[in-house]
C-alpha positions in Angstrom: -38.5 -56.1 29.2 -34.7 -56.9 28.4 -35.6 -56.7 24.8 -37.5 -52.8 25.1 -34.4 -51.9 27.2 -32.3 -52.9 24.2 -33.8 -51.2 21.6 -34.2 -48.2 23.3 -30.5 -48.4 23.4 -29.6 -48.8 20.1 -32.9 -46.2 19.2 -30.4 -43.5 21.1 -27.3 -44.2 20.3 -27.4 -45.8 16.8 -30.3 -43.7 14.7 -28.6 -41.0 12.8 -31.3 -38.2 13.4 -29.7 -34.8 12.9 -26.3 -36.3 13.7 -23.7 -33.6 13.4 -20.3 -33.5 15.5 -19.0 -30.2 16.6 -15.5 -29.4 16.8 -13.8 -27.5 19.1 -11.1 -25.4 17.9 -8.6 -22.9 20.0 -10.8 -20.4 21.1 -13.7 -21.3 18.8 -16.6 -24.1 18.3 -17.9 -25.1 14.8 -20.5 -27.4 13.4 -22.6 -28.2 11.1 -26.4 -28.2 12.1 -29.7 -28.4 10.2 -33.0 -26.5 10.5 -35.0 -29.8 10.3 -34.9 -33.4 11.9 -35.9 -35.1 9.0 -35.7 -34.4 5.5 -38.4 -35.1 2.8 -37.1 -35.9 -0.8 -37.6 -33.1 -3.2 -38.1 -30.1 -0.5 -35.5 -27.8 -0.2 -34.2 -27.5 3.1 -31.4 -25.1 5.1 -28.2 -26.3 6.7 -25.5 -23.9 8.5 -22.4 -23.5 9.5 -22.8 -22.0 13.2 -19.1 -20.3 14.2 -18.6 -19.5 18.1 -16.2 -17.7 19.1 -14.9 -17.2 22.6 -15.5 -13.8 24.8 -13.5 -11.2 22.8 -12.5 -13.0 19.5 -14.4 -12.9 16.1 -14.7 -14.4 12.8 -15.1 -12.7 9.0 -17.9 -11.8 6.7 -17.7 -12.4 3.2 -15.5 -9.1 2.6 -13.2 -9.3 5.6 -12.1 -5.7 5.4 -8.3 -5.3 6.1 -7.3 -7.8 7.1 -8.4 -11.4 7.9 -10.2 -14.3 5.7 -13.7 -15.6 5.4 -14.9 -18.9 6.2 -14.9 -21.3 3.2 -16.6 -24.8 2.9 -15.7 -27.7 0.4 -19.0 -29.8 -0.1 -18.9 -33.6 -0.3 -22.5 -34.6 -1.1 -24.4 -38.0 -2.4 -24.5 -37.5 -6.3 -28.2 -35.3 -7.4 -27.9 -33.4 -3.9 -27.3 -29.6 -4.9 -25.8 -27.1 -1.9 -26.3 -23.2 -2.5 -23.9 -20.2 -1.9 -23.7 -19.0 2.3 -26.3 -16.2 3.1 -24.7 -13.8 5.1 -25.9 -12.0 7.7 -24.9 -8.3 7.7 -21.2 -8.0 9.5 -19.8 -5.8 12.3 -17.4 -3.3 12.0 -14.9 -4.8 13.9 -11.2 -2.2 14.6 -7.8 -3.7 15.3 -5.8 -1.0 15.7 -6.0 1.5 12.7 -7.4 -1.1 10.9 -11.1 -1.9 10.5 -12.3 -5.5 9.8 -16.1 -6.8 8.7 -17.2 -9.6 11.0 -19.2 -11.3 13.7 -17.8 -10.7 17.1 -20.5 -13.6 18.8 -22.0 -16.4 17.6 -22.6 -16.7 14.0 -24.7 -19.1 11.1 -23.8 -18.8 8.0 -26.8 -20.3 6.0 -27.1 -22.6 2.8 -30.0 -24.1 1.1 -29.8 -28.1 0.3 -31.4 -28.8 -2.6 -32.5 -33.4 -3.0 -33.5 -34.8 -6.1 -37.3 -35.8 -6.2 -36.1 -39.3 -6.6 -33.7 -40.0 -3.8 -33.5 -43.3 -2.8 -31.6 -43.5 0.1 -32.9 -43.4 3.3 -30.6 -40.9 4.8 -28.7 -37.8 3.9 -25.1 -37.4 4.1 -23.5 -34.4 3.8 -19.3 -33.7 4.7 -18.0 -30.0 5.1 -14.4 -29.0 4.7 -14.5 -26.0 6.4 -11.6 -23.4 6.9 -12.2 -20.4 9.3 -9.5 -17.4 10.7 -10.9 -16.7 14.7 -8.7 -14.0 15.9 -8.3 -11.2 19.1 -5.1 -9.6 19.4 -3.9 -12.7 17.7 -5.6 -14.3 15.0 -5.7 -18.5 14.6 -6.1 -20.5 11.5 -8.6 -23.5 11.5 -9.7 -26.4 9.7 -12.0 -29.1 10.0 -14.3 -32.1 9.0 -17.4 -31.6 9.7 -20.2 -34.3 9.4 -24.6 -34.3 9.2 -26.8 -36.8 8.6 -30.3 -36.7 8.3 -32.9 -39.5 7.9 -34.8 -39.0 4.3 -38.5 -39.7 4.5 -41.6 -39.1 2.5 -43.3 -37.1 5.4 -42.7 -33.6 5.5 -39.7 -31.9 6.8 -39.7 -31.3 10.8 -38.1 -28.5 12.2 -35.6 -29.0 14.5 -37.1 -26.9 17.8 -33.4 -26.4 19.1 -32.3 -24.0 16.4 -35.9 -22.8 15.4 -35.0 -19.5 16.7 -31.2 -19.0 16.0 -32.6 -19.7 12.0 -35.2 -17.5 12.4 -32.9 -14.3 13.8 -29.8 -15.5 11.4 -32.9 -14.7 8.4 -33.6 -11.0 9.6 -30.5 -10.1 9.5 -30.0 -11.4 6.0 -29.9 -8.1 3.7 -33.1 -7.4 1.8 -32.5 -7.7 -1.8 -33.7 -4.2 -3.0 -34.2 -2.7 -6.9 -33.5 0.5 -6.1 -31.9 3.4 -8.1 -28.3 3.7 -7.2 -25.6 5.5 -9.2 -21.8 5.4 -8.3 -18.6 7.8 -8.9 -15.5 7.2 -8.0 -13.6 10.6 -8.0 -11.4 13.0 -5.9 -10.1 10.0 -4.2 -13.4 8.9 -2.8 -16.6 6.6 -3.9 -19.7 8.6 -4.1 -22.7 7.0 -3.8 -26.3 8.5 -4.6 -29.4 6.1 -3.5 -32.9 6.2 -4.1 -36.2 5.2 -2.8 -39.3 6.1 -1.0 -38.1 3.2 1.9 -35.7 6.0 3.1 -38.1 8.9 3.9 -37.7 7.8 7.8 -34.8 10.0 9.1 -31.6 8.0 9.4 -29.8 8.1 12.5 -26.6 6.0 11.8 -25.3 4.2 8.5 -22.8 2.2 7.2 -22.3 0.7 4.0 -20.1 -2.5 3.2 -19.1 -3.3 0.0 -18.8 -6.9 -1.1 -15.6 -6.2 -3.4 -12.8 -5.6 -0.9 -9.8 -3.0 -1.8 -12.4 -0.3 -2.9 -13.3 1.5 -0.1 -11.1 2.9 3.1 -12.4 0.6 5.6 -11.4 2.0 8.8 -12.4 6.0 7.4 -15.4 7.6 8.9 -18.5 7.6 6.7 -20.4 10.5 5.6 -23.4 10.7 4.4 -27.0 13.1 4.1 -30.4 12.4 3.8 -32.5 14.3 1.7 -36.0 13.0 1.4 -36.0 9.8 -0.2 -32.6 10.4 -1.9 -29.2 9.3 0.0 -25.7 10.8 -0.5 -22.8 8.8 0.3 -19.1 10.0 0.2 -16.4 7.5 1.5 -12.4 7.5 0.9 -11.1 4.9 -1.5 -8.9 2.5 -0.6 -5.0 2.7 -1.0 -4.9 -0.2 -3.2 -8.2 1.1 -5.1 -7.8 -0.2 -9.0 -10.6 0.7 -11.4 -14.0 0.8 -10.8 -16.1 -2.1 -11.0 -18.7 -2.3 -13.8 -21.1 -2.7 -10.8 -20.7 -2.1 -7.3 -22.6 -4.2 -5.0 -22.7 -3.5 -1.2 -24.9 -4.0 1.9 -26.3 -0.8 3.3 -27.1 -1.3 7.1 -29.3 1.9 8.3 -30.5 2.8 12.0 -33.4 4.6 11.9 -35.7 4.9 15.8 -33.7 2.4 17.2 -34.1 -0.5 14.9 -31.6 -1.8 11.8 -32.2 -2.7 8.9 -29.6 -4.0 6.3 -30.0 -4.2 2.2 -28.1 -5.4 -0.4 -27.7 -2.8 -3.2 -26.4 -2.8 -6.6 -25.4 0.4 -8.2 -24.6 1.3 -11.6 -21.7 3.9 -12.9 -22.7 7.3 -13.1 -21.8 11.0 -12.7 -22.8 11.7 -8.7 -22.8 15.7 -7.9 -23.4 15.9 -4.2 -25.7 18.5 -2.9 -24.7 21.9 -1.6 -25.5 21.4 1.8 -23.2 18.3 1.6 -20.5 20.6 0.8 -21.2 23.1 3.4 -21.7 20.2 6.4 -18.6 20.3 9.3 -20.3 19.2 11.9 -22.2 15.8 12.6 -26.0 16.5 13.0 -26.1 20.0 11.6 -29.3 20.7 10.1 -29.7 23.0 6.8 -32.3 25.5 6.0 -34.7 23.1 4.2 -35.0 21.0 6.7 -33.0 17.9 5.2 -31.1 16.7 8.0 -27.6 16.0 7.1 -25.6 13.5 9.7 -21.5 14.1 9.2 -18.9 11.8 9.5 -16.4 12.5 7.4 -12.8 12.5 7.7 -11.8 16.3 7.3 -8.6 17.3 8.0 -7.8 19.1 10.8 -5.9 22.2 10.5 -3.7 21.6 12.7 -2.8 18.1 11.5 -2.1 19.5 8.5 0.3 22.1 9.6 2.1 19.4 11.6 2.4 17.4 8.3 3.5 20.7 6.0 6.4 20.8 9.0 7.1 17.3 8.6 7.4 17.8 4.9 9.5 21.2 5.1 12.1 19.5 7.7 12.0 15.7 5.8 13.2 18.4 2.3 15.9 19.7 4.2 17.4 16.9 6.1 16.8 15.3 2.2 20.0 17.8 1.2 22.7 15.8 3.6 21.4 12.4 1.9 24.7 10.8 -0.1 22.3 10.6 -3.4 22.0 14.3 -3.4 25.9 15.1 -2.5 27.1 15.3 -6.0 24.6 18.0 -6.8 24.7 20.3 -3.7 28.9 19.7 -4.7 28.1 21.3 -7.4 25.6 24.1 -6.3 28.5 24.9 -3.6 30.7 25.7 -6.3 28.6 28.1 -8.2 27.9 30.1 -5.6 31.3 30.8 -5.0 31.7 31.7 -8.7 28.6 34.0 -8.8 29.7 36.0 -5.7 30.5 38.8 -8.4 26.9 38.8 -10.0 24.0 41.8 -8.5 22.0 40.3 -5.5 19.3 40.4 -7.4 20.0 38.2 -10.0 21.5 35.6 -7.4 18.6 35.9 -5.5 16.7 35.1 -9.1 18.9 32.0 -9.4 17.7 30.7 -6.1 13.8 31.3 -6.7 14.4 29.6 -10.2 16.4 26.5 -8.7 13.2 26.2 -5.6 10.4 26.7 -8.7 12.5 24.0 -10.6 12.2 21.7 -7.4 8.8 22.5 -6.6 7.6 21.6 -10.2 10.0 18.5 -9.8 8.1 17.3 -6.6 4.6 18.0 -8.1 5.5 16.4 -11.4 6.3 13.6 -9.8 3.2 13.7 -6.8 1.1 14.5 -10.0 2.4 10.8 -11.4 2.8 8.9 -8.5 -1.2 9.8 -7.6 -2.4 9.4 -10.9 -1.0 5.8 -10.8 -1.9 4.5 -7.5 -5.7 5.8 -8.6 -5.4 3.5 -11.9 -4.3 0.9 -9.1 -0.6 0.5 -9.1 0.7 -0.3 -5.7 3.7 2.1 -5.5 5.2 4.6 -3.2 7.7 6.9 -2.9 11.1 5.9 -5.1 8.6 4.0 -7.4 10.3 5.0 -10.6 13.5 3.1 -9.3 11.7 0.0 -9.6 12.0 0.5 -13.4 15.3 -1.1 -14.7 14.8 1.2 -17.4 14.5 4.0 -15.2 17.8 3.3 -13.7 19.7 2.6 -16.9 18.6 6.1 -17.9 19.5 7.6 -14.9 23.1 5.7 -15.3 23.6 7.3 -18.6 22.8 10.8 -17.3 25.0 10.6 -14.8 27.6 9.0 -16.5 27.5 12.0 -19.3 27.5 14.6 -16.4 31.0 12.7 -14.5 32.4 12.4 -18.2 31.9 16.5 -19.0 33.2 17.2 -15.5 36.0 15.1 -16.4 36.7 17.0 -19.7 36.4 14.2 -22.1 33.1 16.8 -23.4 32.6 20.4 -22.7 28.7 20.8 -23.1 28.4 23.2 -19.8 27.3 22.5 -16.7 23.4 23.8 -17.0 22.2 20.3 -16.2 25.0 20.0 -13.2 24.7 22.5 -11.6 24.8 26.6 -12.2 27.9 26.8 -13.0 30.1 28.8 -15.4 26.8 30.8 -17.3 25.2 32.1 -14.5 25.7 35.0 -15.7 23.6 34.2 -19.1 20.3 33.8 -19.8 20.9 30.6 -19.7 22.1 30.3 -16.2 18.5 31.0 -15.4 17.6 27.6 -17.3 20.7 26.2 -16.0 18.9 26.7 -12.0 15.6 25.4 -12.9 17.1 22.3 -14.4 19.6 21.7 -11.9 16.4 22.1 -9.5 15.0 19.1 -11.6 18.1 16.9 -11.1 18.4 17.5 -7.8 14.9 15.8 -7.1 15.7 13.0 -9.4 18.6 11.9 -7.7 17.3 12.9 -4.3 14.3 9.8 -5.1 15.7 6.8 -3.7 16.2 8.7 -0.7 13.9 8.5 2.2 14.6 11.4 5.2 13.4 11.3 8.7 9.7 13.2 8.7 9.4 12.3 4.8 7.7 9.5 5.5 5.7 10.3 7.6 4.4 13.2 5.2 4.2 11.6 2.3 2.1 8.8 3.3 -0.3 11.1 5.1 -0.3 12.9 1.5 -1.3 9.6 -0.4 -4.2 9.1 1.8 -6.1 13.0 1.1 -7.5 14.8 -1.4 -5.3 15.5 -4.6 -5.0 19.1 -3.6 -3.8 18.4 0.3 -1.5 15.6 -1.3 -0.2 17.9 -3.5 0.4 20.9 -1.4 2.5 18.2 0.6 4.8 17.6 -1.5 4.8 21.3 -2.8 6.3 21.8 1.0 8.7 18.9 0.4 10.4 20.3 -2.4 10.4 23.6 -0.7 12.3 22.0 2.3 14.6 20.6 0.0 14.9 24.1 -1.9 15.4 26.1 1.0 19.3 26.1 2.2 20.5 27.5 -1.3 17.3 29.6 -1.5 18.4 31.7 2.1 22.0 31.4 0.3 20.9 33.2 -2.3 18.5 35.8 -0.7 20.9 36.6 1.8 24.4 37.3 0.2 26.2 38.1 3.1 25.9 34.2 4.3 27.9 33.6 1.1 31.1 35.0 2.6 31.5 32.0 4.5 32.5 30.1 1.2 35.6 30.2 -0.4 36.4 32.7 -2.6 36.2 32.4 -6.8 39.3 31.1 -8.6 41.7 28.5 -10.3 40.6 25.7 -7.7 37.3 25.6 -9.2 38.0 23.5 -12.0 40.0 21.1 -10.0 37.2 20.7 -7.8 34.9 20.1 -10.4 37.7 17.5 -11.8 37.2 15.9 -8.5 33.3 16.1 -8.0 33.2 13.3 -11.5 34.4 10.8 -8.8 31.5 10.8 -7.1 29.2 10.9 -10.3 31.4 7.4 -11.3 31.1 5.9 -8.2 26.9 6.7 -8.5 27.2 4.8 -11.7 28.8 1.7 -10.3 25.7 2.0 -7.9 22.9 2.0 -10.3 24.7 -0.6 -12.2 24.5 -2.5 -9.3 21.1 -1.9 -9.1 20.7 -2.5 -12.3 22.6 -5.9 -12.0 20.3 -7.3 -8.5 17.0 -6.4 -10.6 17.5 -8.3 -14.0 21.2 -9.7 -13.9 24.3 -9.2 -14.9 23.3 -9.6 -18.7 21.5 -6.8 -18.3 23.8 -4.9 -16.3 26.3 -5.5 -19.4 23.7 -4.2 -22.2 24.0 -0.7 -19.8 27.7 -1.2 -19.4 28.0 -1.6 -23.5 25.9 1.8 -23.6 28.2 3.4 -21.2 30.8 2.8 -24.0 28.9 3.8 -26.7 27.6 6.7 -24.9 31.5 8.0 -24.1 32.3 7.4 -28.0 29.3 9.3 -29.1 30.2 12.7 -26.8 34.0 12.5 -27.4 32.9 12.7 -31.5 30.9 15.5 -30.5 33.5 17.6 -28.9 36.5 16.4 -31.0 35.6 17.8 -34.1 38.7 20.3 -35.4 37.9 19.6 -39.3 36.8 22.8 -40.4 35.4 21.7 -43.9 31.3 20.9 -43.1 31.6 17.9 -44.9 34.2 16.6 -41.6 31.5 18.1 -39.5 28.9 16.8 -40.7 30.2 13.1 -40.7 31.4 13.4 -37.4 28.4 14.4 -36.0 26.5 11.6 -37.9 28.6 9.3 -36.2 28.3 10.5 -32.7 24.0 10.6 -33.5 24.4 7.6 -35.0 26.4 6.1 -31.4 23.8 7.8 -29.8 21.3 6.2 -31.1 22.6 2.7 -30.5 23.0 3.1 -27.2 19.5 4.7 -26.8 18.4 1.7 -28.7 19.9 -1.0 -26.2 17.4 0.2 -23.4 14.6 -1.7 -25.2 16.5 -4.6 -24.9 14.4 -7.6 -23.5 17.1 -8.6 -20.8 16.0 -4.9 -18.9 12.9 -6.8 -17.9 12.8 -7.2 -13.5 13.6 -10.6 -12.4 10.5 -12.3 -10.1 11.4 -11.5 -6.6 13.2 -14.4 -4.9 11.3 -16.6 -2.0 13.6 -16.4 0.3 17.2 -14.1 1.5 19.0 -16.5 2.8 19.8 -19.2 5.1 22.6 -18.5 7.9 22.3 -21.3 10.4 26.6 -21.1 11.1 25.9 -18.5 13.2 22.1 -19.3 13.9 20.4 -16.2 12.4 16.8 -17.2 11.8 16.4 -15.2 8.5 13.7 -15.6 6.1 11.7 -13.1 3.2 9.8 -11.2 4.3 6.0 -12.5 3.3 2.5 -11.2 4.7 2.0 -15.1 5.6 5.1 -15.4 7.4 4.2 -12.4 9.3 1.0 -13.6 10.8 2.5 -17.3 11.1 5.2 -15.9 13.2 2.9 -14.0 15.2 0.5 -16.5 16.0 3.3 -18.5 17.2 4.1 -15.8 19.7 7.7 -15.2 18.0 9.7 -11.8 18.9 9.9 -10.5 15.1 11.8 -7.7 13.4 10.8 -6.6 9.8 13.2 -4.8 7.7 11.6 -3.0 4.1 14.4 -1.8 2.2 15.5 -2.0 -2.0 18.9 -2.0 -3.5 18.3 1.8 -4.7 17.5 3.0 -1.6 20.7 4.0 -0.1 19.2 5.1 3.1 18.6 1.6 3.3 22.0 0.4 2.9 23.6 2.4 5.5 21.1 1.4 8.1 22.4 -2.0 7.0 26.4 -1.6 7.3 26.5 0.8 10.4 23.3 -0.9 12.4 21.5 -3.8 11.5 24.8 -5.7 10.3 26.7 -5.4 13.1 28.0 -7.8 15.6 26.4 -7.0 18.5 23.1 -6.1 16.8 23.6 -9.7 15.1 24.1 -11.4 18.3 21.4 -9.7 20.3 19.4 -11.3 17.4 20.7 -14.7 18.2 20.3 -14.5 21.7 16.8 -13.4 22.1 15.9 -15.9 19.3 14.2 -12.7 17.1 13.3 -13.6 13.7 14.2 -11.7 11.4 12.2 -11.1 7.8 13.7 -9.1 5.0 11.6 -7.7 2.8 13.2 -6.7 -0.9 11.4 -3.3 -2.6 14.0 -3.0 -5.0 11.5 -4.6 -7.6 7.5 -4.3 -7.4 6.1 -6.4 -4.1 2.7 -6.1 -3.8 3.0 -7.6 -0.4 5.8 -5.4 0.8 3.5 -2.1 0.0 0.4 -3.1 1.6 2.6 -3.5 4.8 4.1 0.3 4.0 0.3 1.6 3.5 -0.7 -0.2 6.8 1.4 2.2 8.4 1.1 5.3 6.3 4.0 5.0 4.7 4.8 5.1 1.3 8.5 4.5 0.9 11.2 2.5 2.2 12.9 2.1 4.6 10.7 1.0 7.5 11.4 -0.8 10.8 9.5 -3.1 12.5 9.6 -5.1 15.7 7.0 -7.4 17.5 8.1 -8.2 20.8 6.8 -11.6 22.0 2.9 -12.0 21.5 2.7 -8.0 21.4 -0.7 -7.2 19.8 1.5 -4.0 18.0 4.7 -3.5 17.0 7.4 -0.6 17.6 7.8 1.7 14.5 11.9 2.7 14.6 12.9 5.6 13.3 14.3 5.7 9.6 18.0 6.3 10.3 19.4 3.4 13.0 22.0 2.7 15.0 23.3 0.1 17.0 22.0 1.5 20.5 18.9 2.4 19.4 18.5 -1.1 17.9 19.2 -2.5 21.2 17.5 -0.4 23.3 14.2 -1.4 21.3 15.1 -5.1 21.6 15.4 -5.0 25.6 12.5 -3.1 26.2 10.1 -5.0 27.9 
């Protein structure tokens, strides 16, 4: 009797039937577990990795939407034994904020088929998992684990294991149906349209959603609309912000409600021109139903009218307040000055300058909408001040204004049409003169960022290409508008100082400014490749000066004289053209880290998506600053806010990381963060109080007491 006892002892404790150990994680279980007992040699058979989550939290699908990461596994298996790829089960749409997630918000099993050899010798199975997972709430938690099953190996037919019979069995019907059905894709207008067809969707459709498995094509957290006609299905769906180019495929899961019960298939669709029905077109409301019948079901995200006359405002003020910005100072300078010289021309050819001068901003700001959009849809990550990412960009902005401060200064006398309009107003060329100085203006005005801009402009990146454009059409016309009511109404001129010999002093003076906006972009210039290739600008600079005091030092009257002086001032020209193709203009990779301060305590790091969450999960009070060297916004909310002592110490004291993130070269990173929050320029503020689920957006201009008034807050 002794003996039996003892062998049923070890029989319990010792035999390694379906022996897995779960492990408990913070705020999560996970294990591996098998569908059968025992396994036969030779017969496929189905493992999982079962994930559950506490009350409230959830894990990823394959495609984790906006944010978060799938589980992964790393196999460790005897050598013959063959593990497939996970089945998913269709996902969840799970928000977080303005963001929208694809998940499991219960209890999940991921499924994988094991595959023996037909000759496997051993008598047991062993298999090892690596596994990885990401369980988050308001907070999300990394997790990692070894995870163990073994399973005796018999000759006998598998047995299924009665204790996950069923979780198997309801983990398989929610598997997608692999379907062949006809399925054409476009992506166009800023959205991917999706035509589907098959006789399985005759059954009206009550709710949809489609999930694609390729992430960063599709705006996850965007309503989806769609219309059922017959067997044929019309999807239309924003693309994402960080949308590429097409795929030469596009494979998604369609999950459809139809009476009350779901259904999910995984479809793949090919490229193709999609023209959406009229009754699509015509739809406004969800569940309006057309005069054939077809029931069309809504849920697109249409602008509201009145959202978008609160952004056109946004954008009209943002131009406006864009005119006291120190980048544009030099050229409103300069426009002050010729309407005090043009106080003797007819009203109605001042009021022609000023409609000229807005049409020349106006075509500015859609030239460079027209660009910016064009690029983010051939899936460059850029925003607002993009072009001043380009070193080469900002060496030919130096030499521009570097020729402008050197004719104000009189070493050249080539007018001031590109300045300003100045002294041939009066011309036909005064007219030219406006529209161009309209052009500069916005030029100089782009590595400014205004209070409402923001806002604006990334509201415009995310519509239609007509919406976005008619933002930034009412940007421009902000920014146009003060000298446009100078110009329509006279009598406001009177309030400026009268025509006469002070003029040309003042222009004298306004070069300083233009020289001091060089030794800015050169320092630009300098932090993006370094100082080698701020001194291939600096020797253009020279040759630049030499070429236009040739040009306008020519008193040799013979053409032989004038010809070889102008061949030597082209000929200068041309070498200092030549130098911007110089290798050492190329953007330096963007440093790991600002710096370390610990004298004074200052926990400072680079900004980094990573750090972000790592900070977060920790519970840490974080402030994010996005700024670049060109943005000069930036900078002042540096020296008159963020740098000072007692914003500093109230740093230090409440123990508030701080992470700086550098735009001044291309950071993928650093504009995902700016699209998370509709933005599409710097700068932008961020603080995360300790363990808040959101932060506090600050305004875009700072000061000390606002800083702190955020930071105490509780």
């Amino acid at each position: 009797m002794k003996i039996g006892v003892f062998g049923l002892f070890l029989l319990l404790f010792f035999t390694p039937v379906g022996f897995a150990n779960p492990v408990q994680g913070a705020h999560i279980e996970v294990a591996l577990i098998s569908e059968v007992t025992t396994v036969k040699a030779g017969e496929p058979f189905t493992v999982a990795l079962r994930l559950q989550p506490e009350t409230h939290w959830h894990t990823y699908w394959r495609n984790a939407g906006d944010s978060g990461m799938p589980p992964r596994v790393q196999w460790q298996t005897p050598e013959g034994v063959k593990i497939g790829e996970f089945q998913w089960a269709y996902p969840e749409r799970v928000p977080f904020a303005h963001l929208m997630n694809f998940g499991y918000s219960g209890e999940s099993f991921l499924l994988a088929q094991v595959t023996t050899p037909a000759d496997y010798a051993l008598s047991e199975l062993h298999l090892q998992a690596n596994a990885r997972w990401l369980v988050c709430e308001k907070v999300c938690i990394p997790g990692e684990a070894v995870l163990n099953l073994t399973l005796p190996v018999t000759h006998e037919p598998a047995v299924i294991d009665k204790k996950w019979q069923s979780a198997f069995a309801k983990t398989r019907a929610q598997l997608p149906i692999v379907v062949d059905w006809q399925a054409q894709f476009q992506f166009v207008d800023n959205h991917l349209v999706l035509k589907i067809q098959n006789d399985s969707l005759n059954p009206t459709i009550q709710s949809l959603a489609f999930f694609p498995i390729e992430k960063d094509l599709i705006h996850n957290a965007a309503p989806q609309a769609f219309v059922q006609e017959a067997n044929i299905l019309f999807l239309r769906i924003p693309q994402h912000a960080f949308f590429k180019t097409a795929p030469a495929v596009l494979t998604g899961v369609l999950v459809i409600t139809r009476a009350g019960k779901t259904d999910s298939y995984e479809i793949t669709a090919k490229p193709d021109s999609v023209l959406l029905p009229a009754t699509f077109l015509q739809a406004q409301r969800i569940g309006q139903v057309a005069d054939n019948s077809a029931t069309i079901n809504v849920t697109t995200e249409v602008t509201s009218f009145f959202n978008l006359l609160l952004m056109l405002g946004f954008a009209i003020l943002g131009g406006i307040i864009l005119n006291l910005m120190p980048c544009v100072f030099p050229i409103l300078a300069l426009k002050a000055v010729s309407l005090a010289e043009s106080q003797g021309l007819s009203v109605e050819r001042q009021r022609w300058h000023g409609v000229i001068y807005t049409v020349g901003v106006g075509c500015s700001f859609l030239l460079i909408a027209g660009l910016l959009l064009g690029l983010r849809m051939g899936g460059a990550s850029i925003g607002w001040g993009f072009q001043l990412q380009s070193p080469l960009f900002v060496a030919i902005l130096t030499y521009l204004f570097f020729a402008m401060a050197l004719s104000l200064s009189g070493v050249v006398s080539f007018g001031t049409r590109l300045m300003g309009i100045g002294d041939s107003l009066a011309t036909q060329q005064g007219y030219r003169g406006s529209f161009f100085t309209g052009m500069l203006a916005v030029i100089v005005a782009s590595p400014c960022s205004a209070p409402f801009m923001g806002t604006a402009i990334g509201f415009a990146l995310l519509q239609p290409t007509g919406i976005a454009l008619l933002v930034f059409l009412a940007l421009g016309m902000g920014m146009a508008l003060p000298f446009l009511l100078l110009t329509l109404f006279p009598q406001w001129a009177r309030f400026l100082p009268r025509a006469g010999a002070w003029m040309n002093t003042f222009k004298q003076f306004m070069a300083f400014p233009l020289y001091l906006t060089v030794v800015w972009l050169l320092w630009i210039l300098g932090r993006q490749t370094n100082v080698n290739g701020m001194a291939i600008v600096l020797i253009g600079l020279v040759l630049l000066a030499f070429a236009l005091w040739v040009w306008g030092h020519n008193p040799h009257v013979r053409p032989y004289w004038q010809w070889l002086h102008r061949s030597l001032s082209l000929c200068a020209m041309g070498l200092a053209i030549a130098l911007l193709n110089s290798s050492l203009l190329t953007p330096m990779t963007t440093a790991t880290a600002i710096r370390v301060d610990s004298a004074e305590q200052r926990l400072i790091s680079a900004y980094s998506a990573e750090k972000l969450a790592q900070l977060r999960t920790e519970g840490k009070a974080v402030f994010v600053n996005l700024t670049a060297d060109w943005c000069i916004t930036c900078l002042v909310n540096e020296q008159v806010a963020l740098e000072t002592p007692v914003v500093q110490q109230a740093f230090i004291d409440k123990k508030i990381h701080y992470l700086k993130g550098d735009w001044t070269n291309v950071n993928p990173e650093i504009t995902a963060l700016l699209t998370q929050f509709k933005r599409s320029g710097v700068p932008l503020y961020l603080y995360y109080a300790v363990n808040a689920s959101e932060p506090v957006v600050l305004p875009q201009l700072l000061t000390p007491t606002l800083i702190l008034d955020v930071l105490n807050t509780p």
